[in-house]
C-alpha positions in Angstrom: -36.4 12.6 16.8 -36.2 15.5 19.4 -35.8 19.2 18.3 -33.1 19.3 20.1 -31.2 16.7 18.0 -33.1 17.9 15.0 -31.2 21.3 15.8 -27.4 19.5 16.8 -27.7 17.5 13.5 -28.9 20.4 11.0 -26.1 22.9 12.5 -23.1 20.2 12.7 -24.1 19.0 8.5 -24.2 22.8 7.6 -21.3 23.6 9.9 -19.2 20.4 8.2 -20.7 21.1 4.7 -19.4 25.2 4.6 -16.2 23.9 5.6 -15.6 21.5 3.0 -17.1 24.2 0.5 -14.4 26.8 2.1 -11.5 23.7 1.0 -12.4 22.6 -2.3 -13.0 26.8 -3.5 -9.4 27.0 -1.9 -8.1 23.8 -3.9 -9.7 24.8 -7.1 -8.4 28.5 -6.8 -6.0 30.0 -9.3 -5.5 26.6 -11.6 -7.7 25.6 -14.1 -9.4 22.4 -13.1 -7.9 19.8 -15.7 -4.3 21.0 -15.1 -5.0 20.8 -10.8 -2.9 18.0 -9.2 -5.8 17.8 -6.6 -8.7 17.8 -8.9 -9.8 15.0 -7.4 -9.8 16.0 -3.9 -11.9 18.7 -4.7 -14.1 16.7 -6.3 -14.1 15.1 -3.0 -14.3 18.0 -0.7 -17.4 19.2 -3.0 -19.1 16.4 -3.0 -18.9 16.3 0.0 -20.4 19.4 1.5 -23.5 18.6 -1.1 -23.9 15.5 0.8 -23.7 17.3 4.3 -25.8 20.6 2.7 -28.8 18.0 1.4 -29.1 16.0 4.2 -29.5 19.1 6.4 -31.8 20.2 4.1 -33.6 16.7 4.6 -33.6 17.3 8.4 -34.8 20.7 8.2 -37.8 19.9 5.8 -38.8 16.0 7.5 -42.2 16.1 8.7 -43.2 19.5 6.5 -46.7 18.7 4.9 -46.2 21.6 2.3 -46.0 21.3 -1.1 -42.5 22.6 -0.6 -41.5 20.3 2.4 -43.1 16.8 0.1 -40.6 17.6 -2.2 -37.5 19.3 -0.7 -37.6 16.3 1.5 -37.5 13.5 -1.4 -35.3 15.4 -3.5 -33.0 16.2 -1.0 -32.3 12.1 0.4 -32.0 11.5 -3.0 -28.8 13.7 -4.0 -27.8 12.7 0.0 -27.3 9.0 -1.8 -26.4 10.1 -4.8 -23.2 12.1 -3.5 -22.3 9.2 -1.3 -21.6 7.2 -4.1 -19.8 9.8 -5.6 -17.7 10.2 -2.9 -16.7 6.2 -2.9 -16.0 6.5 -6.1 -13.6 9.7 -6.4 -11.6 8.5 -3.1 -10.9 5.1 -4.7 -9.9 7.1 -7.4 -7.8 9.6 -5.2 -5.9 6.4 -3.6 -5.4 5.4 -7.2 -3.6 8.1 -8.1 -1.3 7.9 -5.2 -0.7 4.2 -6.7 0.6 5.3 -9.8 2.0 8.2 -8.2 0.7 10.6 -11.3 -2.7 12.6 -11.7 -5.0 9.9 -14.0 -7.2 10.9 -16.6 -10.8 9.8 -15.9 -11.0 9.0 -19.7 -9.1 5.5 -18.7 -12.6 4.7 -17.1 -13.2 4.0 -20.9 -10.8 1.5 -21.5 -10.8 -0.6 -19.0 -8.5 -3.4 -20.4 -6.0 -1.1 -21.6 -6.2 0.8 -18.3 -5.8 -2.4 -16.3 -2.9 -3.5 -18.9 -0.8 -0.6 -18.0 -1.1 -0.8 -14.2 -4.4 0.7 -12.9 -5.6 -1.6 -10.0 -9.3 -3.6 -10.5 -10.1 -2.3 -7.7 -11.2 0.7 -8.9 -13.4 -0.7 -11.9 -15.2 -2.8 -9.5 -15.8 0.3 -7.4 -17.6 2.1 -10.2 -19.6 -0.9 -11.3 -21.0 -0.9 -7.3 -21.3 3.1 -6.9 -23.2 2.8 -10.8 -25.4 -0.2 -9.3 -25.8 1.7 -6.1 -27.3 4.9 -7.9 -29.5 3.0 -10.3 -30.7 1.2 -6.8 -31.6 4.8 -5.4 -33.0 6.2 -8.6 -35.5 3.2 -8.4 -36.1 3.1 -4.8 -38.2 6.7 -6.1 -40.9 4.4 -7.3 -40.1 1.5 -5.4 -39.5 2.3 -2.1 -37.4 -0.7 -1.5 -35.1 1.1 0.6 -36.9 3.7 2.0 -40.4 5.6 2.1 -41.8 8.4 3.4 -45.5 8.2 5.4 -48.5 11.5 5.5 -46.6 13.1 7.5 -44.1 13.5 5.3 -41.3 11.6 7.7 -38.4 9.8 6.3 -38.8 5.4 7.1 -36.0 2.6 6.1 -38.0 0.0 4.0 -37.2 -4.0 4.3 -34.0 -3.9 2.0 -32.4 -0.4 3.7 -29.6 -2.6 5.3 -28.9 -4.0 1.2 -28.3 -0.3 0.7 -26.0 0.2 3.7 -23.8 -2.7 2.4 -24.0 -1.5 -1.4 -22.1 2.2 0.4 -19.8 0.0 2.3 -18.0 -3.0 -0.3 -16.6 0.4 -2.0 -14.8 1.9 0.8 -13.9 -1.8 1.8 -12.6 -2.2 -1.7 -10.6 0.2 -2.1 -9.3 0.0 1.9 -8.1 -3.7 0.6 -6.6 -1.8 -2.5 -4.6 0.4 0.3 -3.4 -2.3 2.0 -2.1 -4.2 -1.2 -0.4 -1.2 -2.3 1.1 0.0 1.2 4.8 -0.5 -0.1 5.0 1.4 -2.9 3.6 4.6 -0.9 5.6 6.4 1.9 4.8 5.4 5.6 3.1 9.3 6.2 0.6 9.0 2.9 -0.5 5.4 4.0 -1.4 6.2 7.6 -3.2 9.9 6.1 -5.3 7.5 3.6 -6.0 4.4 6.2 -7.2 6.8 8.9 -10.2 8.3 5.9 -11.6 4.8 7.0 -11.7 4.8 10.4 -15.1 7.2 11.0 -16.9 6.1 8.2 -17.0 2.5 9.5 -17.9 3.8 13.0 -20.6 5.8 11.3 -21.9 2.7 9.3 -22.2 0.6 13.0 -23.5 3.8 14.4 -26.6 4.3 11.9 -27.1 0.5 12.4 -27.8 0.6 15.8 -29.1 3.8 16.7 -31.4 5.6 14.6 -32.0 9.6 13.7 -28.8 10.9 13.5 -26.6 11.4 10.1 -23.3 9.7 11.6 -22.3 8.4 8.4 -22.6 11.6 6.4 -21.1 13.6 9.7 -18.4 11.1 9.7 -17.7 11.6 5.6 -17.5 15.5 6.0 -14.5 14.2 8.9 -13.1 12.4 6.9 -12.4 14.7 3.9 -11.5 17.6 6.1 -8.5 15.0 7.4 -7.5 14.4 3.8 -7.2 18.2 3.2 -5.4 19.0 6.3 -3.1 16.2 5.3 -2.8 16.8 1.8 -1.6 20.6 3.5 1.6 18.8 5.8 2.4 16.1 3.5 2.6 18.1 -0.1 3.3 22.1 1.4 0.7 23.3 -0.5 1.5 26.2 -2.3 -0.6 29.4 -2.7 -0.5 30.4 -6.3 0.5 33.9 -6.1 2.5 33.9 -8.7 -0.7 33.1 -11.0 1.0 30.4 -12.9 -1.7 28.2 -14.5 0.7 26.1 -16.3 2.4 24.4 -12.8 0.6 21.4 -12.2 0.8 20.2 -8.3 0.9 16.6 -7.8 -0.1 14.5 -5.5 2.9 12.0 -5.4 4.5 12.2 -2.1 7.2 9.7 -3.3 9.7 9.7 -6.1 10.3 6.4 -6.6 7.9 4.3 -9.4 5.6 1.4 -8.0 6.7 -1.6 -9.2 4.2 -3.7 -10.9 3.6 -6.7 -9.4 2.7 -9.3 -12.1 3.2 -12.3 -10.1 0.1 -14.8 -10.5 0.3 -15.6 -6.9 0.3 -12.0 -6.1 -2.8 -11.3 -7.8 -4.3 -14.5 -6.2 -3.6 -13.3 -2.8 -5.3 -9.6 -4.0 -8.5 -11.5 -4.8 -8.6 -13.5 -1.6 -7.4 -10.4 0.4 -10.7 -8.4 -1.4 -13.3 -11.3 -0.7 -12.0 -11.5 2.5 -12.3 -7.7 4.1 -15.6 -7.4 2.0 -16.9 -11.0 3.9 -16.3 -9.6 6.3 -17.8 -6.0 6.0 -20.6 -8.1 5.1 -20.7 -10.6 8.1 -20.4 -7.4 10.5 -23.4 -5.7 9.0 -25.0 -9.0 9.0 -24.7 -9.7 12.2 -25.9 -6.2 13.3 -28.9 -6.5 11.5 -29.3 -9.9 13.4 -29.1 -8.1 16.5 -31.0 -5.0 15.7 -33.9 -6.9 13.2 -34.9 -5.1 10.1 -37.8 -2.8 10.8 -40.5 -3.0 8.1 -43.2 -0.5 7.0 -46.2 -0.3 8.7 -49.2 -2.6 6.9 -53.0 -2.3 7.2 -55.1 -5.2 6.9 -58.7 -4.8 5.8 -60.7 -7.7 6.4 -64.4 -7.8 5.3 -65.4 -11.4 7.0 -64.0 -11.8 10.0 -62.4 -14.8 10.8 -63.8 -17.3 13.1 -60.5 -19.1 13.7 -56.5 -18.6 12.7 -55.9 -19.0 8.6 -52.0 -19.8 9.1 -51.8 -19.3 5.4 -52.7 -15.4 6.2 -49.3 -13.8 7.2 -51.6 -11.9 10.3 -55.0 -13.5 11.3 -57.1 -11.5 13.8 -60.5 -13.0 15.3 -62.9 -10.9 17.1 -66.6 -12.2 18.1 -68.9 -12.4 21.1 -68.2 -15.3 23.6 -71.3 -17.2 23.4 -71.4 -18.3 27.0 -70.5 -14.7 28.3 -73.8 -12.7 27.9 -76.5 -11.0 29.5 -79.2 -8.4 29.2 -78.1 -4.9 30.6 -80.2 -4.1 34.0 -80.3 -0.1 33.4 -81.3 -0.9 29.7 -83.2 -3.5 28.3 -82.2 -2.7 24.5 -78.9 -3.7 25.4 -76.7 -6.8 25.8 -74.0 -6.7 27.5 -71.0 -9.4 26.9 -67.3 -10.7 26.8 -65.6 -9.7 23.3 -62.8 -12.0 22.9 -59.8 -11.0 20.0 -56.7 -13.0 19.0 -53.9 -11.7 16.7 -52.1 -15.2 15.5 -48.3 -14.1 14.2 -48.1 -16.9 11.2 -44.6 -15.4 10.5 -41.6 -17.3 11.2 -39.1 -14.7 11.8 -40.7 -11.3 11.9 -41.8 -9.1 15.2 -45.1 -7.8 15.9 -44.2 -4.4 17.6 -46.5 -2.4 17.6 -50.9 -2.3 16.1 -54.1 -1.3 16.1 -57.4 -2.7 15.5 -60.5 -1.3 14.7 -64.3 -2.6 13.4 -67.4 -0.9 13.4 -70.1 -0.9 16.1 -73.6 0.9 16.1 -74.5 3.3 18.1 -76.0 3.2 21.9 -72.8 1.1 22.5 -70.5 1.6 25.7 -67.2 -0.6 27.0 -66.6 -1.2 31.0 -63.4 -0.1 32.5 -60.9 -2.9 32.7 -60.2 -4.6 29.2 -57.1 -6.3 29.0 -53.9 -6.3 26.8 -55.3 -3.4 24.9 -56.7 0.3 25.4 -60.0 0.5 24.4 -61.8 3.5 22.9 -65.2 4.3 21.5 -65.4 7.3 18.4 -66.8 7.7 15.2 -68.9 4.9 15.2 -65.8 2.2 15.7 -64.2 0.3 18.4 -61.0 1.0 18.6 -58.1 -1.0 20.1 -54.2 -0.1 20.3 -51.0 -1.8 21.3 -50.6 -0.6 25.6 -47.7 1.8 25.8 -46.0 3.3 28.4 -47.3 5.3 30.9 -50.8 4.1 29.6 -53.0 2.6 32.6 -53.9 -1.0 30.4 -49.9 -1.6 30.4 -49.6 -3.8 33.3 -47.4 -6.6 31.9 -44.9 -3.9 30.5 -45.1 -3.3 26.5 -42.5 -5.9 25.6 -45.3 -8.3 26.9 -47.7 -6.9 23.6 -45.2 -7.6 21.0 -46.5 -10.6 19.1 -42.9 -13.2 18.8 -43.3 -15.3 15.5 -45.6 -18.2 15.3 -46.8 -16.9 18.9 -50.9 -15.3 19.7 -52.2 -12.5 21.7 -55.1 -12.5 22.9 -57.2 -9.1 23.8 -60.7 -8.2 25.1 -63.4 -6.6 26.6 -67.1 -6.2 28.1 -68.9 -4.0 26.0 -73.0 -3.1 25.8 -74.5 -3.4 22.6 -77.8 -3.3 21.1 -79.0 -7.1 21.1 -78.6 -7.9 17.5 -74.9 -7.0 17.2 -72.4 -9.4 15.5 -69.1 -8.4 14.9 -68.9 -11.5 12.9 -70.5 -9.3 10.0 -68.4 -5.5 10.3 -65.7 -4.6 8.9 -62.2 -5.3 11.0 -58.9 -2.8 10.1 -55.9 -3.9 11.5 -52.9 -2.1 11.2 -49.3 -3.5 12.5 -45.9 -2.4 12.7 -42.9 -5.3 12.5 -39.1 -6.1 13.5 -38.2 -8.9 10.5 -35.3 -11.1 12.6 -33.2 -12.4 10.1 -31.6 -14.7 12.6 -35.1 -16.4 12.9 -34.9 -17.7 9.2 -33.6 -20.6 8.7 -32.4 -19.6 4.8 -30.7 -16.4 6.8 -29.2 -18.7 9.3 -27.8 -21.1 6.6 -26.7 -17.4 3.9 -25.4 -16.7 7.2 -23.6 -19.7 7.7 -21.9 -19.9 4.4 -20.4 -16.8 4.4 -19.2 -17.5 7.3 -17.7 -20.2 5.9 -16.0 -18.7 2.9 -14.9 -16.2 4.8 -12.7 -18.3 7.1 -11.2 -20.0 3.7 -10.7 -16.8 2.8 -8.6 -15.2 5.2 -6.8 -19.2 5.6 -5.8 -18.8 2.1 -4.7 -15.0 2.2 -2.8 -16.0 5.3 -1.2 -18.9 3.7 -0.3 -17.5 0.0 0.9 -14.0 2.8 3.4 -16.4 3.9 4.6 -17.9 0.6 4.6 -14.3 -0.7 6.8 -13.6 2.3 8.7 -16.3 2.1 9.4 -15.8 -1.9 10.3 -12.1 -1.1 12.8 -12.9 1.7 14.2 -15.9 -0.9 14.5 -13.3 -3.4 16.4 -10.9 -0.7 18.8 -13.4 0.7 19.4 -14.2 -3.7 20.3 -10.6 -3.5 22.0 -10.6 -0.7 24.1 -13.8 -1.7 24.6 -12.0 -5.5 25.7 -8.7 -3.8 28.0 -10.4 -1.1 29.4 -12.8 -4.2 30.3 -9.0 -5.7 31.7 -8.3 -3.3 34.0 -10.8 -2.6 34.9 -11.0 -6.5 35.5 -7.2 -6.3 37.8 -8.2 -3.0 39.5 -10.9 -4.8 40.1 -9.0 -8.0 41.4 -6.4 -5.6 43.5 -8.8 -4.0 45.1 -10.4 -7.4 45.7 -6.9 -8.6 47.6 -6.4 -5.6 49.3 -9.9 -5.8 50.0 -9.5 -9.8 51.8 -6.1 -8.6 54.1 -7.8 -6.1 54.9 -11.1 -8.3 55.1 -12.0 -12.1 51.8 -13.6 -13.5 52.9 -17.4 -13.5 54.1 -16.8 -10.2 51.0 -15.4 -8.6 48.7 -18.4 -10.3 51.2 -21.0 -8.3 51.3 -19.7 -5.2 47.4 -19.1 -5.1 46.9 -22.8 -6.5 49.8 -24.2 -3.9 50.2 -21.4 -0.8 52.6 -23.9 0.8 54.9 -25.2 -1.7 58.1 -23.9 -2.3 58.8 -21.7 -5.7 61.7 -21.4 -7.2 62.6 -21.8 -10.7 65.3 -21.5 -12.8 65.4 -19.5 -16.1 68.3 -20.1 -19.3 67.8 -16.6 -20.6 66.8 -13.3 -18.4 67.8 -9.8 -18.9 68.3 -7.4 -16.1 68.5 -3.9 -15.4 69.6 -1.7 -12.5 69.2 2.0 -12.5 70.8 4.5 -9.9 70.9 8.1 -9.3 73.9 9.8 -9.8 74.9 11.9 -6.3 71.8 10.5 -4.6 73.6 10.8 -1.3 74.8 14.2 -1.8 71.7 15.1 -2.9 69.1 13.7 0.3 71.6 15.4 2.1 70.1 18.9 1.1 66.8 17.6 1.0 64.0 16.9 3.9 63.0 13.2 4.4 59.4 14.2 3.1 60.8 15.6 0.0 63.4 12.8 -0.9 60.5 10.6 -0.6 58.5 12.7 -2.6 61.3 12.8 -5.6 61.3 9.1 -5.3 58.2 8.4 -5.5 57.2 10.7 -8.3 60.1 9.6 -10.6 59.4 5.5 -9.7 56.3 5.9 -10.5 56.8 7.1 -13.8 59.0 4.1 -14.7 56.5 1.8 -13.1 53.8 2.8 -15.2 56.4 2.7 -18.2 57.3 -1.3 -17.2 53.5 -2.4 -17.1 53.1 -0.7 -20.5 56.0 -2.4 -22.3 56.0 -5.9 -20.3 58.8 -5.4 -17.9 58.8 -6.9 -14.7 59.7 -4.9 -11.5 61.8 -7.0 -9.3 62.0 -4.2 -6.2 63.5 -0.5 -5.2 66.3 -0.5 -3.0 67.1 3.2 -1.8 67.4 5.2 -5.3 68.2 1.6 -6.9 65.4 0.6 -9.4 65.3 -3.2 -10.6 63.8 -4.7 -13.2 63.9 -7.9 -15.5 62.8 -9.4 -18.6 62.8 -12.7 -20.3 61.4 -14.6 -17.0 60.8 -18.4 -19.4 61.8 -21.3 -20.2 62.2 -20.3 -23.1 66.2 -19.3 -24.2 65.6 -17.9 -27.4 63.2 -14.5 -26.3 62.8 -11.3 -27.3 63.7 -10.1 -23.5 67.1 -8.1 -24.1 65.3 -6.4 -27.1 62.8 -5.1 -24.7 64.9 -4.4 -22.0 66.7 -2.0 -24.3 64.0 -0.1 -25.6 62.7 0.4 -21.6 66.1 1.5 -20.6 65.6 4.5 -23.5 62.4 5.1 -22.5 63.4 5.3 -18.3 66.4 8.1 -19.9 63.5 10.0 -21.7 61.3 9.5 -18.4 63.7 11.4 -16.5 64.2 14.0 -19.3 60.7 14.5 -18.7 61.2 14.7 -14.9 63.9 17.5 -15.1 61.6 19.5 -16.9 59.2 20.0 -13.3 61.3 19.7 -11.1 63.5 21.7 -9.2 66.8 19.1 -8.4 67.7 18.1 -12.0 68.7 13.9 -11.6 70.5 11.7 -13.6 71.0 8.1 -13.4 72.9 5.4 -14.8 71.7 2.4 -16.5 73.5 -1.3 -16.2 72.1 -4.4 -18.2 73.4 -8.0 -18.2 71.9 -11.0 -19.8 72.1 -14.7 -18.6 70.9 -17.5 -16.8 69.4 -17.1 -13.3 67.3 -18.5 -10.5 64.1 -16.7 -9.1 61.8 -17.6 -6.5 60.0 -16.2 -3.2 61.1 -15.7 0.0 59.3 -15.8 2.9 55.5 -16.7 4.2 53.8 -13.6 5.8 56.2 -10.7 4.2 56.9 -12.3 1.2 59.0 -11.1 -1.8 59.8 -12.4 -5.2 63.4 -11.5 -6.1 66.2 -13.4 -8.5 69.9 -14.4 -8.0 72.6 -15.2 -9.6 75.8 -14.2 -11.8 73.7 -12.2 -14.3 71.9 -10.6 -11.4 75.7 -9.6 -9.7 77.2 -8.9 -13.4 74.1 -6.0 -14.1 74.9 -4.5 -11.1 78.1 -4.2 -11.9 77.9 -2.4 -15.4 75.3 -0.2 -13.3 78.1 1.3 -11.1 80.9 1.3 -13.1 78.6 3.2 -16.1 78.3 6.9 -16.9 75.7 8.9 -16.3 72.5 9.2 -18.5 74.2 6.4 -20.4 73.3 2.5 -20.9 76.2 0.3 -19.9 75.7 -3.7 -21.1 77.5 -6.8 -21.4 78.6 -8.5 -24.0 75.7 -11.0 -23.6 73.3 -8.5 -24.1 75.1 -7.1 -27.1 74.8 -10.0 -29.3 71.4 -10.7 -28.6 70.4 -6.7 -29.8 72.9 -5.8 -31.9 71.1 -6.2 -35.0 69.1 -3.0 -33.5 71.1 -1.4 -31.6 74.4 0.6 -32.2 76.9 0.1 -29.8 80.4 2.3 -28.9 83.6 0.3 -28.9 83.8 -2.4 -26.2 85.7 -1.5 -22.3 87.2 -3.7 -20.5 86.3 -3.8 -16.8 87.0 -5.7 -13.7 84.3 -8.0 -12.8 84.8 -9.4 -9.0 84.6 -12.9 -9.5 84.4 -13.0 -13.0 88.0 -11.2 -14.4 88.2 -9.0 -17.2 85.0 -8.3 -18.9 84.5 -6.8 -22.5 81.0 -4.2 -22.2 79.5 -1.5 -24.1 77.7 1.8 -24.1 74.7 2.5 -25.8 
């Protein structure tokens, strides 16, 4: 790493950590901590800006040799995993809240069935399980050092298993992004979109750190990421300041009224399972298949070997040979002490998928010893009593090949050498060799990783087939259970229009008659009846009387006092037959059967329509009387008409109660003499009047 971005990544952490420091004092101000609707965003926020303070803290101490640096630097990568963890855990949480739309206690992370009973998602208790496994992983890793070491210098290293510790950060946020999705409809449109974009540059981050190595882009990306969700949390809930210093108020984070509904349904729950092993397949796949790209780099390893080998030991993971080609030798001219000769090594790469990128060899010589310019595939040096051989790199003068060409590919050799003057009875057969190699492991290269690799792959694709295909019966149940509702609310409504429509039929024509002309709309109804009674009113002076009035008011008068004796017949059983001008019509006794109680009732009504416009008088300015003819008998009724229809009767008995309407007196109940016998056991009557009956001769009738 550069200084330069060893400056750029220590000032944007502490840039991004006092920021998030700044939001969660701000949260956390003026409300006690167990009452704060957003506790656990500010356990968030704080969380966060330890992360982003530790990790610059680990940047500013890497390579310090101090006592200080060793540790600062250990301790402080450490807490950096530690607090990311934390932070998978408490947004999980956060998003669980939203869910329930109510501020959780973390005590339900105690009972986990009953929790689970009463609505909170899984999700969230297989998050802790991971973030718990995930810290135990780091606590070890101290003595370990299976994720990551640290070498003399005091430099930070990723260890063989570092990608195992990527994944372990990522199923949580994958988790709980499934969670997000599952739960998308009982959360408003605004607080989905605020929560799914926390995602987005984390899981940039996580391919970033993947492929390119020494900057924090997770961490940066985290520090993002809960700077969005406070900004949010500011235009979606209008955060209040607290100046009234109320610690009692209680700010929530629920953004929508309405409850989630809890889903229960088995094939619900299926698809939530194959939904979660789906997206974390195929978190896993993509980090997989990173890795594949990138390789895994593993720690530097220093072989001492005290017998050289004469040939390649493929049980040996590494196997160097270095010795004296026998037919390349010859005594030096300038001094006969010496020999001068070919030294011939080979490193043999007995891995199968791992990357010889970069080593060193060294074994000891005596002294008096000197090597020719022009070795090849090495540089060759000569100091402290040892040959010493390294990798070519660039810009060194050996590198002619290019340094790709000195990486050692699995199962593959490289062969190195020089000429080099020694005394005569040097061996290297008998030193000392240290070799010392750095390595790339290619996963792709294993054939167990190819076939992990492959069934992943695998159940991945049944995966998403089977979340796609219980989606679609999920859909397809949910629009079945809309069009049910839409079919049950359209049946209400039609009942409520029907009902609406017999009330309105039943107020036009008698019961019996309405059933019969719904059952047969084309027949013809008419019927005849042995015993009806029937009543006409009139107002006295009606003429004289609209005559002062306006048309709006006549109407008015009309209306009020017709209404008052229509409400009277539906209460005692009468049947309106029509209105005809200030003429009001009504009859009784509409059966087959001749022996009925209709004149009785007809009686009693009449009393009651006198008392009605007693009643009237009282409000109203134009005091009205009326007169009151009854007449029982046989008639015929029926409807007339198909669009416009009415139901009316005819007959004598119809023509007869007209009659003893207009020749009565007024406020006074004129009836016949058929009426009379069938209520005179109730009734009292005056003496009877004989009156002209058109059609009919003298008749004998009565007053009331």
């Amino acid at each position: 790493m550069s200084d330069f971005t060893r400056i750029i990544s220590i000032s944007s952490l502490a840039f991004l950590s006092f920021f998030c420091f700044q939001v969660g004092i701000f949260l956390w101000s003026g409300h006690n901590l167990k009452q704060n609707g957003r506790r656990t965003l500010i356990f968030i926020e704080f969380f966060t800006g330890f992360l982003l303070f530790f990790d610059a803290l680990a940047y500013f101490y890497r390579g310090n040799t101090s006592p200080t640096g060793y540790h600062m630097v250990r301790l402080s990568n450490l807490l950096v995993f530690l607090c990311n963890f934390s932070i998978s855990f408490f947004f999980c949480f956060y998003v669980c809240e939203f869910i329930k739309q109510s501020r959780l206690s973390l005590t339900i992370l105690l009972h986990p069935k009953a929790s689970i009973k009463n609505g909170i998602p899984l999700q969230l208790f297989v998050v802790l399980f991971l973030c718990l496994l995930g810290i135990s992983l780091i606590i070890a890793n101290q003595f370990t050092h299976i994720f990551y070491y640290f070498d003399q210098n005091n430099y930070y290293h990723r260890n063989t298993f570092y990608p195992l510790c990527i994944l372990l950060g990522l199923l949580p946020g994958l988790i709980t992004f499934t969670m997000l999705l599952q739960n998308r409809k009982n959360l408003a449109p605004n607080v989905f979109i605020s929560l799914l974009l926390y995602f987005v540059l984390p899981s940039i981050g996580v391919i970033f750190i993947l492929l390119v190595y020494g900057y924090s882009w997770i961490n940066v990306a985290l520090g993002l990421g809960s700077l969005h969700l406070f900004y949010s949390s500011i235009k979606l809930m209008e955060l209040e300041f607290y100046s009234d210093g109320q610690s009692s108020s209680v700010l929530s984070p629920v953004y929508k009224k309405s409850l989630a509904e809890s889903e229960s349904s088995k094939r619900v729950v299926r698809t939530h399972f194959w939904q979660t092993l789906s997206i974390t397949l195929g978190g896993i796949l993509v980090v997989l298949v990173i890795v594949s790209i990138t390789g895994i780099s593993l720690p530097e390893k220093t072989l001492i070997i005290d017998k050289p080998y004469i040939e390649n030991d493929s049980t040996k993971s590494v196997c160097i040979t270095f010795k004296r080609n026998a037919d390349k030798h010859w005594v030096d001219e300038a001094d006969p002490d010496r020999t001068g000769a070919q030294y011939d090594g080979v490193i043999f790469n007995n891995m199968k998928s791992t990357i010889i990128t970069d080593w060193k060899f060294s074994i000891l010589i005596p002294e008096n010893c000197s090597v020719d310019p022009g070795p090849w595939n090495g540089t060759f040096t000569l100091s402290d009593g040892k040959l010493n051989v390294k990798k070519p790199k660039e810009g060194d003068k050996e590198n002619l090949h290019g340094e790709d060409f000195y990486k050692i590919t699995p199962l593959k050799t490289l062969g190195f050498g020089c000429i080099m003057y020694t005394p005569h009875n040097y061996q290297p057969l008998s030193e000392k060799i240290v070799f010392t190699y750095s390595s790339i492991l290619k996963p792709l290269l294993n054939i167990l990783f190819d076939i992990l690799l492959a069934v992943l792959f695998i159940i991945f694709i049944i995966s998403v087939t089977i979340t796609l295909f219980e989606g679609k019966l999920i859909r397809i149940e949910e629009e079945n259970k809309k069009l049910e509702k839409t079919v049950k609310e359209r049946t209400k409504e039609l009942e409520a229009e029907k009902n609406r429509s017999e009330s309105l039929l039943l107020n036009i024509l008698p019961k019996e008659i309405a059933k019969e002309l719904t059952a047969h709309p084309d027949s013809t109804i008419a019927k005849e009846y042995p015993n009806v009674t029937v009543l006409f009113t009139d107002i006295v002076g009606f003429t004289k009387i609209s005559g002062e009035m306006s048309a709006e008011e006549v109407v008015t008068m009309l209306n009020k006092m017709f209404t008052m004796f229509d409400e009277r017949a539906q209460r005692e059983g009468i049947e309106k037959i029509k209105t005809i001008g200030d003429a009001y019509m009504a009859a009784t006794g509409l059966t087959q059967e001749k022996n009925n109680d209709g004149a009785i009732k007809m009686i009693r009504f009449a009393q009651e329509l006198l008392d009605d416009v007693r009643l009237f008088n009282e409000t109203s300015p134009i005091k009205l009387q009326i007169r009151v003819g009854i007449n029982s008998g046989s008639l015929v009724a029926g409807v007339i008409g198909k669009t416009k229809f009415i139901y009316d009767i005819w007959g004598d008995t119809v023509n007869v109660a007209s009659r003893m309407e207009s020749t009565g007196l007024p406020m006074k109940i004129h009836v016949t003499e058929s009426t009379k016998v069938q209520t005179s056991t109730l009734f009292n009557y005056s003496d009877n009047t004989e009156i002209d009956v058109k059609g009919k001769g003298m008749m004998k009738t009565f007053f009331l």
